[in-house]
N, C-alpha and C positions, 0 to 999 in steps of 0.2 A: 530544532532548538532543544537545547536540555535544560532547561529550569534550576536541576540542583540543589544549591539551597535557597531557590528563591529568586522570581528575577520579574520584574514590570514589563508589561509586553502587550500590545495591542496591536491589531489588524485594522486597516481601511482603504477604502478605496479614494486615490486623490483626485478623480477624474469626475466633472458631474455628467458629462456625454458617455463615456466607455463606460461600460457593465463588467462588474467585478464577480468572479466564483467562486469562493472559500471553501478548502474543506478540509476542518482541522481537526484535528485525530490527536488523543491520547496514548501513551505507552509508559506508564511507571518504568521507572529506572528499578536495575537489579538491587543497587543500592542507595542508601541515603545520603545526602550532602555532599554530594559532588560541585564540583566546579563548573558554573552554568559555561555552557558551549553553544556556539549556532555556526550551522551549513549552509550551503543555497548550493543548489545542481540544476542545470538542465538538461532532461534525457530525450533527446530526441525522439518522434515521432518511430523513425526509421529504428531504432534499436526495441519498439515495442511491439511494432505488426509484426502480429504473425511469431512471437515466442512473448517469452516472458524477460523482466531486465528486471534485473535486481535494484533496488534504490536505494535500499536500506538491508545494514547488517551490522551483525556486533562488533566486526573488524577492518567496516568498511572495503572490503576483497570486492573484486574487480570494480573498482570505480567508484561503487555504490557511499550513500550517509553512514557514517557510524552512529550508532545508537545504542545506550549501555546497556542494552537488554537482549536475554536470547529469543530475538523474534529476526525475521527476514520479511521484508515487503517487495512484493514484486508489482509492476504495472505491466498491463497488455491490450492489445488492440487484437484480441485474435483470429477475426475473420475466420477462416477455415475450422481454424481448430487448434489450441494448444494445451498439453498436459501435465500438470502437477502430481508427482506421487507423494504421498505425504510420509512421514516418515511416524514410526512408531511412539506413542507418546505427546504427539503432538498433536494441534488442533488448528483448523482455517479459520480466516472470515474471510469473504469477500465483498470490495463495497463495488458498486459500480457509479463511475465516475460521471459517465454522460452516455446517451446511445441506450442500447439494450444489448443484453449478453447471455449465452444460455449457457447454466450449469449443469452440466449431467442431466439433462432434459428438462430443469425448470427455467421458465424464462425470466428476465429480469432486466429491469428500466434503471432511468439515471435514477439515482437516492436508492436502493434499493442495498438491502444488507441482507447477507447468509452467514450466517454460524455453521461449520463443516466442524461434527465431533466422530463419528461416524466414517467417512469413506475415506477409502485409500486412494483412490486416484480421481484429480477435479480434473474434467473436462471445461473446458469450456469453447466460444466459439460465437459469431457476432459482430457488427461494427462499430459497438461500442469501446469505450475503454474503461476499464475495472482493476483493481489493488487487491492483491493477494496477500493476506497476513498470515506467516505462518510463526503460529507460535508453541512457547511450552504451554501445555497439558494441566 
């Protein structure tokens, strides 16, 4: 969803039996007063084990949400192992969604957040699943 200039908007759960998991994340727009926008995607399990799938990007390229900003959000399920090199200028977060996941040797639970300002290449690896934010600097 892109807000823009302004837009009313609430989350809930309509079920009183099914358990609901929210997890909403912020990204200021490059610019101001844009024209509010919303997406819905669903990325399959399968396009996440075991690499990384882009979900989010400034131009929307392979598939992924546009999002008017230069950041790229990837999701992964990386069991063995998969790698990010980061590019110069730029800086990570990583959230981890549910499960545990290990970063370049620290380990890490569902709710668990890293700030990557520092390293060139994120390992990671685990049966969790975790969101790679890569942003400007």
């Amino acid at each position: 969803m892109s807000a823009g200039m302004g837009v009313m908007h609430s989350e809930c759960n309509p079920s009183d039996a099914d358990p609901v998991h929210f997890l909403q994340i912020w990204i200021l727009p490059s610019e101001k007063g844009l024209v509010p926008g919303y997406e819905q995607k669903h990325f399959p399990e399968a396009d996440k084990t075991g690499k990384l799938c882009l979900i989010a990007s400034p131009d929307g390229r392979n598939s992924s949400l546009s999002i008017r900003q230069e950041a790229e959000i990837y999701a992964t399920i990386p069991l063995e192992g998969v790698t990010r090199l980061m590019r110069r200028g730029r800086i990570a977060y990583l959230q981890v969604v549910k499960g545990n996941v290990n970063l370049n040797g620290l380990d890490l639970s569902a709710g668990d957040g890293a700030k990557i300002e520092s390293e060139h290449k994120l390992r990671l690896k685990g049966d969790g699943e975790a969101l790679i934010f890569d942003l400007k600097g």
